[in-house]
C-alpha positions as CSV (number, residue, x, y, z in Angstrom):
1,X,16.0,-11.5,7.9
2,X,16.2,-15.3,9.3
3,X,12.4,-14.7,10.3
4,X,11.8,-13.8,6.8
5,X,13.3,-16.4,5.1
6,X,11.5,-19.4,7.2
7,X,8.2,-17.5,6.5
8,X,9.2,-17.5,3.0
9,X,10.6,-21.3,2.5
10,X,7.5,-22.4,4.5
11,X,5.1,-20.4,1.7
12,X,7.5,-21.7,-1.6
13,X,5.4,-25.2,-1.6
14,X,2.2,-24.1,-1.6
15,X,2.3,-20.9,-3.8
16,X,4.9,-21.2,-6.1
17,X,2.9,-22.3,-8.8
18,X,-0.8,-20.6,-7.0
19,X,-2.3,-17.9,-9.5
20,X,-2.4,-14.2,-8.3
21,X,-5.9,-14.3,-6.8
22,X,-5.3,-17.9,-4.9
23,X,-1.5,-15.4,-3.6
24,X,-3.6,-12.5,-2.5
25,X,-6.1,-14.0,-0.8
26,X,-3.4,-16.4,1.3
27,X,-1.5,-12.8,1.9
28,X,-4.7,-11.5,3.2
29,X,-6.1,-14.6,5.5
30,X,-2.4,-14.6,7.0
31,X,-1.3,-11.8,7.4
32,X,-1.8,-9.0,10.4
33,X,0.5,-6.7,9.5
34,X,3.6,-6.1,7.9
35,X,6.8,-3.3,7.3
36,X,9.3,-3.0,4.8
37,X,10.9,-0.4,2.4
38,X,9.4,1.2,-0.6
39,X,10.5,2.8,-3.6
40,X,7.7,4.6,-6.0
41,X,7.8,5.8,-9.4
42,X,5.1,8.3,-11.1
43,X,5.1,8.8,-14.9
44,X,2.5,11.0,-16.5
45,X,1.7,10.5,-19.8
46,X,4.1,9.6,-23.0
47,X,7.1,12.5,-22.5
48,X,6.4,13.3,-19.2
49,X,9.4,13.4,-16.9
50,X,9.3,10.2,-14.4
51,X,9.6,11.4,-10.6
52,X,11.0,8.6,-8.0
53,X,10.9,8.9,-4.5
54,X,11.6,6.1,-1.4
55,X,10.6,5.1,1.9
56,X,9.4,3.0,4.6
57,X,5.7,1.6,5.2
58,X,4.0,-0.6,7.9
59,X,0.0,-1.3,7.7
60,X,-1.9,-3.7,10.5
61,X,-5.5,-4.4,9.0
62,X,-7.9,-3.3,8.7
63,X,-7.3,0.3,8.2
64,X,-4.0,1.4,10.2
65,X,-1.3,2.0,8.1
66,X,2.5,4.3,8.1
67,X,3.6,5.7,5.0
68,X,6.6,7.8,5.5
69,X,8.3,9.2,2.0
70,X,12.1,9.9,3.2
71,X,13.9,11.1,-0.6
72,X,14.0,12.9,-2.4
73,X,11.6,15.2,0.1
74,X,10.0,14.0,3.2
75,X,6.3,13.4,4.2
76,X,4.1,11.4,6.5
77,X,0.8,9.8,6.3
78,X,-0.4,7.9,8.6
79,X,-4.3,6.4,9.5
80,X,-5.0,4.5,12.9
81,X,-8.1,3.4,11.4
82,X,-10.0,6.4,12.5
83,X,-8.2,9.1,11.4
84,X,-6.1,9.9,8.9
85,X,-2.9,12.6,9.4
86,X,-0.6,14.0,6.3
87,X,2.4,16.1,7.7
88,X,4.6,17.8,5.0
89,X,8.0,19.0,7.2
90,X,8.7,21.1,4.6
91,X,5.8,23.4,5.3
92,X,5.4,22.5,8.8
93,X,1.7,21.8,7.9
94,X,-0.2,18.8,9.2
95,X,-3.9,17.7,7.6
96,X,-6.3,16.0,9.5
97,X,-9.7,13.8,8.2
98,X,-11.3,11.0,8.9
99,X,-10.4,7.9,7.0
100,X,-14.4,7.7,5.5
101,X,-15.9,4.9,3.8
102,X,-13.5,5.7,0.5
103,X,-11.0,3.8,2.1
104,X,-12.5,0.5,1.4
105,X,-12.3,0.9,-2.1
106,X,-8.7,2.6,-2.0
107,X,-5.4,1.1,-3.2
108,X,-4.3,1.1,0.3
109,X,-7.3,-1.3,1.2
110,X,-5.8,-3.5,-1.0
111,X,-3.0,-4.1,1.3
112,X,-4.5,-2.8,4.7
113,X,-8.1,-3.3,4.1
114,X,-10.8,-6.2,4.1
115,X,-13.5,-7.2,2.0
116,X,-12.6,-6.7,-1.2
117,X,-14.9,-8.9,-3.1
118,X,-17.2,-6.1,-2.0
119,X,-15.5,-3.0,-3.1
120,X,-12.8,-4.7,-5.9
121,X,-13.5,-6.4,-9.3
122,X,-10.6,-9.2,-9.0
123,X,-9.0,-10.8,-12.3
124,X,-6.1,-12.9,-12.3
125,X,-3.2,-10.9,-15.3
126,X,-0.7,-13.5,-15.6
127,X,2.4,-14.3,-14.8
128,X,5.4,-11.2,-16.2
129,X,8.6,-11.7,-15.5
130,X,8.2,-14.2,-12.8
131,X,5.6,-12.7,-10.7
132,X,1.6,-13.5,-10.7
133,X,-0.3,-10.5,-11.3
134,X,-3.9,-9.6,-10.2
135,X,-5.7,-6.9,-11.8
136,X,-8.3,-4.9,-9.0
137,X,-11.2,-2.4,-10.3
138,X,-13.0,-0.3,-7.7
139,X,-17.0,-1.1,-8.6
140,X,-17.7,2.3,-7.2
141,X,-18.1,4.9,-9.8
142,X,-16.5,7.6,-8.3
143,X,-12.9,6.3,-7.4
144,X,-10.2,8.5,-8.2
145,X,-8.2,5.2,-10.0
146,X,-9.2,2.9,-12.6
147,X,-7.2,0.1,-12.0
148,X,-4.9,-1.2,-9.6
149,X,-2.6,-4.3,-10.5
150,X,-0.6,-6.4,-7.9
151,X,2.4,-8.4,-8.6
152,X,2.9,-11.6,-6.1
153,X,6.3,-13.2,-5.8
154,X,6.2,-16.4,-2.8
155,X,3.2,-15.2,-1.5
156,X,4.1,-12.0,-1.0
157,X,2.9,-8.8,-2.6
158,X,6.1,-7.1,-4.1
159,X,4.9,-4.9,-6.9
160,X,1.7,-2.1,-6.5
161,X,1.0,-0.3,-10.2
162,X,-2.1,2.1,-9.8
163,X,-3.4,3.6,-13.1
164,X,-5.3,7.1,-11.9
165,X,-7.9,8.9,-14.1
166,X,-5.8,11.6,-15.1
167,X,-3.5,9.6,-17.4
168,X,-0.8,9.3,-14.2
169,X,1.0,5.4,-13.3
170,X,2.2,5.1,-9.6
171,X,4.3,2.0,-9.2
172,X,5.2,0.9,-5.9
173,X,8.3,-1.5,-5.5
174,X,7.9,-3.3,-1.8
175,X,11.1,-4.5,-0.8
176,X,12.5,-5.8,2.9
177,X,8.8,-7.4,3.4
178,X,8.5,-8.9,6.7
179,X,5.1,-9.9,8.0
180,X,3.2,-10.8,11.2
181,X,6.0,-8.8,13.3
182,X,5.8,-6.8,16.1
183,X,5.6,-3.1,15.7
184,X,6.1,-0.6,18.1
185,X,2.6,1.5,19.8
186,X,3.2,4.5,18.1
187,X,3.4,3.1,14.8
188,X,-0.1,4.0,13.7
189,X,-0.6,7.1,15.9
190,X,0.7,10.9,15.1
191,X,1.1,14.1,17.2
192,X,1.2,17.2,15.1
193,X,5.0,19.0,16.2
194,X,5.0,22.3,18.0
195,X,4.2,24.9,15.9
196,X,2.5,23.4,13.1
197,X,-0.3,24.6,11.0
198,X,-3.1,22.1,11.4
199,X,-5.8,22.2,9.0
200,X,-8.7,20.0,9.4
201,X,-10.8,18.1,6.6
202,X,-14.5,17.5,7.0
């Protein structure tokens, strides 16, 4: 927590007044990787029910990232740049692909990725309720999401609302942020358990 706190007094000067774009690019240029807590809503459209769940995440760019959902059910995904692995406990199933070019233009590339000039359409949205937001469009056609938009706070990226094509908003609170730490080996590698189903995606 002390770590984070110098990292963030030494960041208040220059961005506290920096727009979201000038935030995400020094987030980007600075930043190897990161870890922290999660907690993600998902509302449908007008009346549908809102679903929560919560977690922790760590990503080291480009491409390797840990995404593990703990409540209200558990599952894994994790990508070592390569390959990408899902594991669902619940059904003792693991899915296997490769991460593929789609990643580039993903929401997760917006964190863990690089070159997004190339693959993003960046806006700066303002400033709501304190924090800068930047609006990101994939440019390629096909995405499965129309528009991701990133709330900065002190330099750091703290709010993650993806609007899919099907109607569906996915906000992503990042909490406990702590960046350019040292993870453990394993973070960004999985073996399937014992007696799993593995299924792999071509």
């Amino acid at each position: 927590m002390t770590r984070l706190f110098l990292i963030i007094l030494t960041l208040l000067p220059a961005l506290a007044f920096a727009s979201g774009i000038d935030q995400l690019k020094h987030f980007l240029a600075t930043t190897k990787d990161a870890r922290g807590s999660f907690v993600q809503t998902v509302a449908g459209k007008p009346g549908r029910r809102l679903r929560e769940s919560s977690g922790f995440f760590a990503f080291e760019r480009p491409g390797k990232f840990r995404w593990s959902y703990e409540k209200p059910y558990r599952q894994l995904l994790v990508s070592n740049g390569e390959t990408f692995w899902t594991y669902d406990p619940d059904l003792k199933q693991v899915t296997v692909g490769k991460i593929g070019k789609a990643f580039g233009a993903s929401p997760a590339a917006l964190l863990a990725g690089d070159s997004l000039d190339k693959n993003f359409t960046l806006t700066d949205a303002g400033n709501v309720e304190g924090y800068e937001f930047v609006d990101a469009v994939p440019k390629t056609k096909d995405s499965s999401f129309e528009r991701v938009r990133i709330g900065f706070s002190q330099g750091l990226p703290m709010i993650l609302e993806v609007s899919d094509n099907f109607g569906q908003t996915t906000k992503l609170y990042l909490k406990q942020f702590e960046i350019n730490v040292p993870l453990p080996a394993d973070t960004f590698s999985f073996t399937p358990p014992k007696g799993a189903d593995v299924i792999e995606q071509r």
